[in-house]
C-alpha positions as CSV (number, residue, x, y, z in Angstrom):
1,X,-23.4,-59.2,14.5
2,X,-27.0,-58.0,13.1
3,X,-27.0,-58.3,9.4
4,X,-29.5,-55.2,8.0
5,X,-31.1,-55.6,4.3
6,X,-31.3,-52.4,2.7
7,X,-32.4,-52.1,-0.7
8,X,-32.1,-48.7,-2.8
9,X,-34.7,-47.3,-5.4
10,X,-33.5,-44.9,-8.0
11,X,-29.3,-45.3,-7.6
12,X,-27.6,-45.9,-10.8
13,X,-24.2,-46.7,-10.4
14,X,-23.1,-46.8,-13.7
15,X,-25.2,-44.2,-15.9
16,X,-23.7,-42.3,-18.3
17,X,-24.8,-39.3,-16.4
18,X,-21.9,-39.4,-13.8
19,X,-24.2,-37.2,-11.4
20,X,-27.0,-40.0,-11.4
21,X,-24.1,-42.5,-10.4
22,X,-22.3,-39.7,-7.7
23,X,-25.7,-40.2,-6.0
24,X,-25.0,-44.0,-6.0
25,X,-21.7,-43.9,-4.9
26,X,-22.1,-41.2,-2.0
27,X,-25.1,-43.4,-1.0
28,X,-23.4,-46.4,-0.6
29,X,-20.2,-44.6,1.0
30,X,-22.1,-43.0,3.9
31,X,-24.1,-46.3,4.7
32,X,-20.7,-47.9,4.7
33,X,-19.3,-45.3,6.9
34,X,-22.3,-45.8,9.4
35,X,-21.4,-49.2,9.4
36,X,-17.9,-48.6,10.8
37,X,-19.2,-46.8,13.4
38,X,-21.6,-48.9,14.5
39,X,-19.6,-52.3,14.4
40,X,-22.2,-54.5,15.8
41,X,-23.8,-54.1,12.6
42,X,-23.4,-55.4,8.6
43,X,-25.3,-53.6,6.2
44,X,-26.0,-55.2,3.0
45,X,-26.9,-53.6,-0.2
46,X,-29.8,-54.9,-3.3
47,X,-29.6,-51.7,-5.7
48,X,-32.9,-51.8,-7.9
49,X,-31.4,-51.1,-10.9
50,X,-33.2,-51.3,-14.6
51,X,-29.5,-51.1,-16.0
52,X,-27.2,-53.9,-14.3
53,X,-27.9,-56.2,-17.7
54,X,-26.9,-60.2,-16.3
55,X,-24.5,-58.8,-13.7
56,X,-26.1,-60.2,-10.7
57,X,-23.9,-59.1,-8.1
58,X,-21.4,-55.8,-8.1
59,X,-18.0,-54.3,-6.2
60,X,-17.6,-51.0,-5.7
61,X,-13.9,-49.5,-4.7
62,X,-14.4,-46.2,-2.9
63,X,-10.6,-44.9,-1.6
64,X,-9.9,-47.3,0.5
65,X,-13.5,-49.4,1.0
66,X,-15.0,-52.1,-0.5
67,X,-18.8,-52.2,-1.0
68,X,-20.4,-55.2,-2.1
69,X,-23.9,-55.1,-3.7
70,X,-26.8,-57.1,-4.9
71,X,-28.8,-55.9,-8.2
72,X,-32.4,-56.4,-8.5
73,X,-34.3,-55.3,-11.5
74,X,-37.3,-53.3,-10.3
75,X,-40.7,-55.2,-10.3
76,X,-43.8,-53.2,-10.7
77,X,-47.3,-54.2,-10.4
78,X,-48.9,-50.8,-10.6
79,X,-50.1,-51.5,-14.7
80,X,-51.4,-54.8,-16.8
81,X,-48.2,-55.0,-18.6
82,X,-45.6,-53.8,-15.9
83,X,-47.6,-56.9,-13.8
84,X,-47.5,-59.7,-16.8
85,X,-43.8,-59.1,-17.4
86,X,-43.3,-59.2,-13.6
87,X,-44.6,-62.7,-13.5
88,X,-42.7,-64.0,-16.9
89,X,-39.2,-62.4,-16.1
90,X,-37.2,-64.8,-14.3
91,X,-35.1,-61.4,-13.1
92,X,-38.5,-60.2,-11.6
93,X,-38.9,-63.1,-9.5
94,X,-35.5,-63.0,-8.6
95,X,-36.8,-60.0,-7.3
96,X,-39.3,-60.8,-5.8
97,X,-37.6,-63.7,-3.6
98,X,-35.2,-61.2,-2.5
99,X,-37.6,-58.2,-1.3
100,X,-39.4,-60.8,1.3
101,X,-36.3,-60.4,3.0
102,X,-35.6,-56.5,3.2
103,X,-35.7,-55.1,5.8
104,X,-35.7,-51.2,4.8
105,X,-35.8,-49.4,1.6
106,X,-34.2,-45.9,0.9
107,X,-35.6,-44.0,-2.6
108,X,-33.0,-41.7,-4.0
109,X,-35.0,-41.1,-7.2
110,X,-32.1,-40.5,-9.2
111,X,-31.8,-37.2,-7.4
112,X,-34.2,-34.8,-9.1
113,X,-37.1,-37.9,-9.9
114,X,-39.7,-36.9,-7.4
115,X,-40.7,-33.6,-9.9
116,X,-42.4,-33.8,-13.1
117,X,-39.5,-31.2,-14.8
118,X,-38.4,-34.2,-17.0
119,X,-41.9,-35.7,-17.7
120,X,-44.5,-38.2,-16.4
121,X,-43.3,-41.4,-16.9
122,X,-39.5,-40.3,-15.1
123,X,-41.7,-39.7,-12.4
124,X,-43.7,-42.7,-11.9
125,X,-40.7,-45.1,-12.5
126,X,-40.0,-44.2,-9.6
127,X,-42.4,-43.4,-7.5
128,X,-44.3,-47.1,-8.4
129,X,-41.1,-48.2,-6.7
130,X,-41.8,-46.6,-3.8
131,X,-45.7,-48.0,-3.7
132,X,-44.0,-51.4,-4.0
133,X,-41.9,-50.9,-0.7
134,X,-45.5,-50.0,0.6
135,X,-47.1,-53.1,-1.3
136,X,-44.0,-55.3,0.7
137,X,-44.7,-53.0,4.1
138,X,-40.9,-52.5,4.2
139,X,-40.4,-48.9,5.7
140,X,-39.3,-46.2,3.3
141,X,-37.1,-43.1,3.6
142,X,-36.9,-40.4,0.7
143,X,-33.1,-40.0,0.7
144,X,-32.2,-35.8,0.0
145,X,-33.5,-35.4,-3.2
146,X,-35.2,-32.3,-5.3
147,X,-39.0,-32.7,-4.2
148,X,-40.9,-30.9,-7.0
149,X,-41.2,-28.6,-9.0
150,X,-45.0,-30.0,-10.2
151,X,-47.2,-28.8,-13.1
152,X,-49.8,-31.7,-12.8
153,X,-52.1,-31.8,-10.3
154,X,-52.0,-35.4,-10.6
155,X,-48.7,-35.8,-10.2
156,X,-48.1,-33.5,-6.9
157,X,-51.3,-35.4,-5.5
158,X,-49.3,-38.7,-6.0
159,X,-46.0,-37.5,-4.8
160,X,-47.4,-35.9,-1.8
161,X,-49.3,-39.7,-1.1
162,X,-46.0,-40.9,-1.0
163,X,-44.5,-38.9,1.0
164,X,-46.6,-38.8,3.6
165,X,-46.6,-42.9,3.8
166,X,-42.4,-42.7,3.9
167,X,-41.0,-43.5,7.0
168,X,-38.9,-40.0,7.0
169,X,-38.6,-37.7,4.0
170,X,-35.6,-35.4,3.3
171,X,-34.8,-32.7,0.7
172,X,-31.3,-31.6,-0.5
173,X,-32.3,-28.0,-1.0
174,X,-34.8,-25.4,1.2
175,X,-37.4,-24.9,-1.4
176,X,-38.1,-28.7,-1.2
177,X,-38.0,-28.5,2.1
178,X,-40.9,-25.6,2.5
179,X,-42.5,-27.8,0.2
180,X,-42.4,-31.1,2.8
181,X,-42.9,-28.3,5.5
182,X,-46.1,-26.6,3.9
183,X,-47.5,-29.1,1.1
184,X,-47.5,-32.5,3.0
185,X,-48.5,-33.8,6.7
186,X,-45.5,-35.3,7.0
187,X,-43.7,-34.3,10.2
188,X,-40.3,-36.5,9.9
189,X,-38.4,-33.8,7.6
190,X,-35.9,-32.1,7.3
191,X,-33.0,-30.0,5.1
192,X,-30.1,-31.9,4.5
193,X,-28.1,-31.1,1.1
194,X,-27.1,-33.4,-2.2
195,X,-25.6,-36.6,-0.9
196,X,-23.0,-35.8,-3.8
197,X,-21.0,-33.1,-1.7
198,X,-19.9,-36.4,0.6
199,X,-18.0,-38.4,-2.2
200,X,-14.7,-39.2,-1.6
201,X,-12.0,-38.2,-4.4
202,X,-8.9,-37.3,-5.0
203,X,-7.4,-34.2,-6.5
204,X,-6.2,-35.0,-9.5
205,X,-2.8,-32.4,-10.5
206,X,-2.1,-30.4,-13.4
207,X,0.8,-28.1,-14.6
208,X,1.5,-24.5,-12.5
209,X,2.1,-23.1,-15.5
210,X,-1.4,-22.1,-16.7
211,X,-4.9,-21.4,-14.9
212,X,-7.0,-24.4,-15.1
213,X,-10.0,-23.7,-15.8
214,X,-13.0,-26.3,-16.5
215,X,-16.7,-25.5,-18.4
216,X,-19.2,-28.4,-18.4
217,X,-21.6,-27.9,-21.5
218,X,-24.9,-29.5,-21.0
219,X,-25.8,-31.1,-24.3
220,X,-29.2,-31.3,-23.2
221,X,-29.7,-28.0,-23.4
222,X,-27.6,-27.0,-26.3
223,X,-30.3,-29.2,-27.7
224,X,-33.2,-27.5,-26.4
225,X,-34.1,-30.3,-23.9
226,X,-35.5,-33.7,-24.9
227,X,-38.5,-31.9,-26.9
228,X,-35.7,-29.7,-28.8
229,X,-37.5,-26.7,-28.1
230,X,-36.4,-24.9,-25.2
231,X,-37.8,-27.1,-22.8
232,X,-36.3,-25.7,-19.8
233,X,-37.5,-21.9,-20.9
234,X,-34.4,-20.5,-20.7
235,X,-34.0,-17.0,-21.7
236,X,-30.7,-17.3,-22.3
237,X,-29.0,-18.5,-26.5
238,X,-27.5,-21.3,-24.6
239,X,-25.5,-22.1,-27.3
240,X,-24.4,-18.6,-28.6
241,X,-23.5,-18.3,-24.4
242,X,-21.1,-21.4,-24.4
243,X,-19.1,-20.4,-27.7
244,X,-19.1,-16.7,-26.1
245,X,-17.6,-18.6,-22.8
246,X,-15.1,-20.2,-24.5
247,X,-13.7,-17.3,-26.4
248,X,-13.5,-15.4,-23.6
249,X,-11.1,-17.6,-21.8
250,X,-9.2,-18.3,-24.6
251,X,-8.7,-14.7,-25.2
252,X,-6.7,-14.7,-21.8
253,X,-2.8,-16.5,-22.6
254,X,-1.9,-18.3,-19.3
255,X,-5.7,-19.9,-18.8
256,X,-5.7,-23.4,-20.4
257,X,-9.6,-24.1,-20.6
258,X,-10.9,-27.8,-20.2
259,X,-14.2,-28.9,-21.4
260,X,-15.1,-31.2,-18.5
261,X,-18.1,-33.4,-20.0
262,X,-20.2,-35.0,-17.0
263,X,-22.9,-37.3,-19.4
264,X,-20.8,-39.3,-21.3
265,X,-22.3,-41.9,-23.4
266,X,-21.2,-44.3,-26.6
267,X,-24.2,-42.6,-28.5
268,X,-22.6,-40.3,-30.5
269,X,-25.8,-38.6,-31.2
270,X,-27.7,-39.1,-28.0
271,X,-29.4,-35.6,-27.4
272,X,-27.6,-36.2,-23.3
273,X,-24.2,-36.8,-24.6
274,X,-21.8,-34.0,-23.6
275,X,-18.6,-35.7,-24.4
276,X,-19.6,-35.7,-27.9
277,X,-20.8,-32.3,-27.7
278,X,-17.7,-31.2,-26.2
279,X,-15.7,-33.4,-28.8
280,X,-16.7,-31.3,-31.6
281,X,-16.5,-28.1,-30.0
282,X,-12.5,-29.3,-29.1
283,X,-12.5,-30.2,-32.5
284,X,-13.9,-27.2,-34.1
285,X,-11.8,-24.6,-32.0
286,X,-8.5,-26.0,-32.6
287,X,-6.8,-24.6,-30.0
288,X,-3.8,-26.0,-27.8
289,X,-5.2,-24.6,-24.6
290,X,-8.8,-26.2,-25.7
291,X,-8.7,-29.7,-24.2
292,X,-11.3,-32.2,-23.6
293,X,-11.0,-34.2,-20.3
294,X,-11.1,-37.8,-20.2
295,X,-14.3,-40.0,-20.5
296,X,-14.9,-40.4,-17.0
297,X,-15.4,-44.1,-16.2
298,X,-17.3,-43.3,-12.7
299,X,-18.3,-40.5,-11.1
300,X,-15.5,-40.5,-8.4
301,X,-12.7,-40.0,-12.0
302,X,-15.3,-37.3,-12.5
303,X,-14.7,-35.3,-9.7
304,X,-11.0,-36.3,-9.1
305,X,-10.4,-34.3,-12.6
306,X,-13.1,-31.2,-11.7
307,X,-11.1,-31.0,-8.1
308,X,-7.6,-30.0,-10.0
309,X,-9.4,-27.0,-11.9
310,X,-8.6,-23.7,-10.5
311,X,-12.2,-22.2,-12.0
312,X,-14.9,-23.9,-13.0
313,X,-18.6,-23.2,-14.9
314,X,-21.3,-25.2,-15.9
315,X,-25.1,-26.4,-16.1
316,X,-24.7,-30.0,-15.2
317,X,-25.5,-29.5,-10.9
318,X,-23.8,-32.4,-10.0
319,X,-20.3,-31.1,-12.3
320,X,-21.0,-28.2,-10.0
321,X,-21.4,-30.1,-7.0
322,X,-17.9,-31.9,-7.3
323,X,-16.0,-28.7,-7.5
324,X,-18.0,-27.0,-4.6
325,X,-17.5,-30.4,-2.6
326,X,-13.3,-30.1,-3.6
327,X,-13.4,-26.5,-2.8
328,X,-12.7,-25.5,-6.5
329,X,-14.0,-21.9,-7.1
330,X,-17.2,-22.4,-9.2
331,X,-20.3,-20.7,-11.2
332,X,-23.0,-22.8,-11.3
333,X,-25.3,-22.0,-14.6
334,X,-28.8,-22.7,-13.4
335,X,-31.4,-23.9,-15.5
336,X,-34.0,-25.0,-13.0
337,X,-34.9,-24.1,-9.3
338,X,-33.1,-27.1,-8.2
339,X,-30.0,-25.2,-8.2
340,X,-31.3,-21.9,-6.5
341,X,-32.5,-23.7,-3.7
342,X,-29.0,-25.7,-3.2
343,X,-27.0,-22.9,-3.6
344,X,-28.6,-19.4,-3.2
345,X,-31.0,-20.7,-0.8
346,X,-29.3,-23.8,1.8
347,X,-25.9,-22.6,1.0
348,X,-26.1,-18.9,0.9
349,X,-24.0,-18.7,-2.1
350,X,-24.4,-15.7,-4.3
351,X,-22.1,-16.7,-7.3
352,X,-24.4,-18.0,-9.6
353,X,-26.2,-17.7,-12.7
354,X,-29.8,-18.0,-13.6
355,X,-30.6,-18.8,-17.3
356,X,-34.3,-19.0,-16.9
357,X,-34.4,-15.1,-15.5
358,X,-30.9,-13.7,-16.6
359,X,-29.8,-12.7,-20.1
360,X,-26.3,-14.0,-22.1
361,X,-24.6,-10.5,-21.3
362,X,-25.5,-11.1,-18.1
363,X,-24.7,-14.6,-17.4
364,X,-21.2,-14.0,-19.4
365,X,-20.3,-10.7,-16.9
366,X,-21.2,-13.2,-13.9
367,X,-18.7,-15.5,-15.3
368,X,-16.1,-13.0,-16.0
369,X,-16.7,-11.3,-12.3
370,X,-16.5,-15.0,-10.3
371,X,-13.3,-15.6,-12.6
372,X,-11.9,-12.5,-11.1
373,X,-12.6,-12.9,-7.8
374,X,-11.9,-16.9,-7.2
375,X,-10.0,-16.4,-4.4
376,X,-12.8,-14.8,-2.3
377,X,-15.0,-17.8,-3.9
378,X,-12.7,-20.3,-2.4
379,X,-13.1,-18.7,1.0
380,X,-16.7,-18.9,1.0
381,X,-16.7,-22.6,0.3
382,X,-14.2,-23.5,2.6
383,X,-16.6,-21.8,4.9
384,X,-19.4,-23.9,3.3
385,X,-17.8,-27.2,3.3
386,X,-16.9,-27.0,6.8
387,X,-19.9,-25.5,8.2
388,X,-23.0,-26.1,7.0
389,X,-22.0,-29.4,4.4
390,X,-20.4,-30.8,7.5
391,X,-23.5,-29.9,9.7
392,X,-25.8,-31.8,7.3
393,X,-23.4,-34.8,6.6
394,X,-24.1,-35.4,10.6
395,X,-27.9,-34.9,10.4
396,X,-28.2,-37.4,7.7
397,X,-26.1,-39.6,9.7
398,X,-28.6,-39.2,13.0
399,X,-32.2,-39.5,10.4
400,X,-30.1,-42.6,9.4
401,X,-29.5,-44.5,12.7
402,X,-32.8,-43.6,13.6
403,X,-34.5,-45.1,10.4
404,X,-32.5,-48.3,10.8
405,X,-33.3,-48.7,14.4
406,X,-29.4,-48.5,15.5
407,X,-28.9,-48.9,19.3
């Protein structure tokens, strides 16, 4: 049996934000899954992870698999400092020891990284990951991922350097696609969709007698972003829009609404924190059908909880992304093109709203109308899931075996 090294850039298992860590764990599952098919094979896993803290080595329970995995914290010699702590860091040279054995190395970029939407130095944490595959000459492959939007010059410049030095680059969504497709020289591309969609879970059960239905509020934006002043442009009063949100679904007796955090940190104040957030608005509302969900120990309890809801809303994508991927009627609340290109664009699906172009009224009546019409939502998933998701899955699978050199 041929034992594969494959070491992943930018996969988080256990972040607070339980989308950074869906990334992880659909990462790892569909890796594992090619393994199974391909028998001859054992793949093993180094996660470069800034956040594993002492724990050298990690297991990971997904249904019925067990994924073993190595964590390396990332070594960068792209600065003076990053270079001199490399060297002095006994984790480093772990590191280091370990990468002259890899064979390949897949960037996920924590699934919207390879943009400079959340800043400069989000960007290059990453990317100098990336350089140090090239640094290592290990073949790279940009795993489906958001690929801009860019502001800097200096930034797209880099990104597109990248790419075109990657083994194969892949977008989640069609408008990074066109941007692979029209930006780059890179001719080993293609559409795929949000590795999320392919996480296992299961449907977590609630009582028949009310109509469950689950809001995700994004605490970064009821803060205004990380600058606290409307960071993401939105023309909508995000936070006069949630309280509207919930009312309105209290207003109707047999819905029981959950507020379905999906960043959940001890922080209490962190401005990413939606449990907290969501704590106090439970708090403040004091109503029996206002309850808070659980704090979600991985992303997989996460999406067991959103695939029980009978409706569901929110501006976290990857809350979204779980109840589209469980079939669970849902209104995505955009706040950036990543989501327009997922789901207006490579899934053709029309029930969503856009906070950077649409006002409260109208974001609110979109809510309302998808409420209304959640059976006909539900249809055009199901369509969805077991068309073009399923399509996609496969693709990956075939970019995959072909970047690994299966045979």
């Amino acid at each position: 049996m041929k034992e594969i090294k494959i070491a992943i850039i930018g996969a988080y298992p256990y972040n607070g934000n339980r989308g950074v860590g869906a990334l992880s764990w659909s990462a790892l599952s569909i890796l594992k899954e090619l393994e199974r098919e391909w028998c001859n094979y054992n793949l093993k896993f180094f996660l470069i992870n800034p956040e594993y803290g002492n724990k050298e080595t990690d297991t990971f329970e997904i249904g019925d698999t067990i994924i073993d995995a190595v964590n390396l914290y990332p070594v960068d010699f792209f600065s003076i400092k990053n270079l001199v702590k490399s060297l002095f860091l006994s984790k480093t040279r772990r590191t280091l020891l370990q990468y002259r054995n890899i064979d390949f190395v897949i960037n996920i970029g924590a699934g919207d990284s390879f943009a400079d939407i959340y800043g400069a130095k989000r960007f290059y944490m990453f990317d100098n990951q990336s350089k140090m595959a090239f640094l290592f000459k290990k073949p790279l492959l940009i795993f489906p991922q958001t690929i801009g939007p860019f502001a800097g010059k200096k930034i797209k410049k880099r990104a597109i350097s990248t790419i075109e030095k990657s083994a194969i680059a892949l977008a989640r969504d069609k408008q990074s696609y066109d941007f692979l497709k029209n930006e780059t020289c890179q001719s080993n591309i293609d559409e795929i969709v949000d590795v999320a969609f392919f996480m296992p879970y299961q449907k977590k059960s609630f009582s028949k007698d009310f109509v469950h239905v689950g809001l995700n509020v994004s605490a970064l934006l009821w803060h205004g972003g990380y600058t606290k002043n409307n960071q993401f442009e939105l023309c909508v009063d995000y936070q006069k829009l949630i309280r509207n949100t919930i009312e309105y679904f209290l207003s109707i007796p047999n819905v029981k609404l959950h507020l379905v955090p999906h960043v959940v940190l001890t922080d209490y104040s962190d401005v990413e924190n939606d449990y907290s957030l969501s704590f106090d608005l439970v708090e403040k509302y004091n109503n029996d059908r206002l309850v808070l969900s659980p704090f979600f120990l991985t992303p997989i309890f996460a999406k067991n909880y959103i695939a029980g809801m009978d409706f569901f809303a929110g501006a976290r994508m990857h809350a979204a992304i779980a109840a589209f991927s469980s079939e669970v009627p849902v209104y995505p609340m955009a706040y950036s093109r990543k989501f327009n290109g997922l789901f207006a664009d490579t899934l053709a699906y029309p029930h969503m709203g856009d906070m950077k172009a649409q006002t409260n009224d109208e974001i609110l009546t979109g809510i309302q109308n998808a409420f209304a019409k959640r059976g006909e939502l539900q249809a055009t998933i199901h369509d969805r899931m077991t068309g073009i998701v399923a399509e996609r899955k496969e693709l990956l699978k075939k970019h995959l075996v072909e970047f690994l050199g299966l045979q």
